[in-house]
C-alpha positions in Angstrom: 6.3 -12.0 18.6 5.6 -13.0 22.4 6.9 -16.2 23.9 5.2 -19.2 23.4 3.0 -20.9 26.1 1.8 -24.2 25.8 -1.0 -25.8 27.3 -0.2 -29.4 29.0 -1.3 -31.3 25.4 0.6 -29.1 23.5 -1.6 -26.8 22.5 -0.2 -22.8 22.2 -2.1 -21.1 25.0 -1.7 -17.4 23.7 -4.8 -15.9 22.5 -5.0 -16.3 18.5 -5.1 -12.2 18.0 -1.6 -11.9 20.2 0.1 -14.4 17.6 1.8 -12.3 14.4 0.8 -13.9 11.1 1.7 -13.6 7.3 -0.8 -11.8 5.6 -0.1 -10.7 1.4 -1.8 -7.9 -0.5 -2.5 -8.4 -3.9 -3.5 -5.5 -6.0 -5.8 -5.2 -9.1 -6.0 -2.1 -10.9 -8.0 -4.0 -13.8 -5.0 -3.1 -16.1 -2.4 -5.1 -13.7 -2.2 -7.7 -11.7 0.5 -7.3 -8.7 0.5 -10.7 -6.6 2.4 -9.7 -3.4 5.2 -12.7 -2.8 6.3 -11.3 0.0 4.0 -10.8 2.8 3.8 -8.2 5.9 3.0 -9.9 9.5 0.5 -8.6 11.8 -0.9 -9.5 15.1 -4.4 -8.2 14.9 -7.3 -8.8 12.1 -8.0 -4.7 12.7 -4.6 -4.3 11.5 -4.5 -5.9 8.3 -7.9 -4.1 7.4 -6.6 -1.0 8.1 -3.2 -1.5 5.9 -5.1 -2.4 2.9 -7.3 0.7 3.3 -4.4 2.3 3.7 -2.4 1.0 0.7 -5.3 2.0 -1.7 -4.5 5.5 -2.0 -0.8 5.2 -2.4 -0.9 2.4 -5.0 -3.9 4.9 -7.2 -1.3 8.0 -6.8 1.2 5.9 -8.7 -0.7 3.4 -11.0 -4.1 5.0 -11.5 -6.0 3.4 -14.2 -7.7 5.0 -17.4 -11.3 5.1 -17.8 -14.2 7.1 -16.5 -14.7 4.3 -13.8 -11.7 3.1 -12.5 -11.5 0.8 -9.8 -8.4 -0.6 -7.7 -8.7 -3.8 -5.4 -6.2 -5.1 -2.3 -7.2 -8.2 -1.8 -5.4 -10.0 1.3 -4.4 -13.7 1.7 -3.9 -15.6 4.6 -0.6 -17.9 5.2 -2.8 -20.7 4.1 -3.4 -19.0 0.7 -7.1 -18.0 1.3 -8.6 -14.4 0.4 -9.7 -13.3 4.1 -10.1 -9.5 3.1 -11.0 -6.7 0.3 -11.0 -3.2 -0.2 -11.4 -1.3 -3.2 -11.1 2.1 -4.0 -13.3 3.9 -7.1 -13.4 6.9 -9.4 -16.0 8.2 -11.1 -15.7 11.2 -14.1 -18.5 12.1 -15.5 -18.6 14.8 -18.3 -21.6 17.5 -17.3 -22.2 18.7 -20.5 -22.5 17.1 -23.8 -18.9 18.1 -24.8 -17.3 16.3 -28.3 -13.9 14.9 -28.4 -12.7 17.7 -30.6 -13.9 20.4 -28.0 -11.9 18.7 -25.2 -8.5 19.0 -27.3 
């Protein structure tokens, strides 16, 4: 993190983008819930954006849910707690052809 400068009342002078803050992913595959307790710390909103778009994929590899619709969320919390960001990542499976349960076995 960069030195801090302070304005003559105090104030921290650095731009608010150049200051590194806590940001926490929590995931939702609609099976489980995985609140993220620890954090990662970024300097840029473009940043944290592009992690949780990044994350998606890896996360689905491992913890894909059932279902012909399947959806997975990141949503991101500030250091104050509040949801500032969302990405979600969706499968659709569609049979083509009126196929029974016993003919897929």
């Amino acid at each position: 993190m960069s030195e801090r400068v302070l304005t003559p009342g105090g104030v921290d002078a650095r731009p608010a983008w150049s200051m590194c803050m806590r940001y926490y992913f929590d995931i939702d595959s609609g099976q489980r819930a995985i609140r993220d307790q620890i954090g990662s710390e970024f300097a840029r909103p473009e940043d944290v954006r592009a992690a949780a778009i990044r994350v998606l994929p890896d996360i689905a590899r491992d913890e894909w849910p059932d279902g012909d619709c399947p959806v997975m969320i990141v949503k991101v919390r500030d250091h104050k707690g509040s949801y500032v960001f969302q990405a979600s990542l969706s499968l659709v499976a569609t049979w083509l052809n009126a196929v029974t349960d016993d003919e897929r076995r």
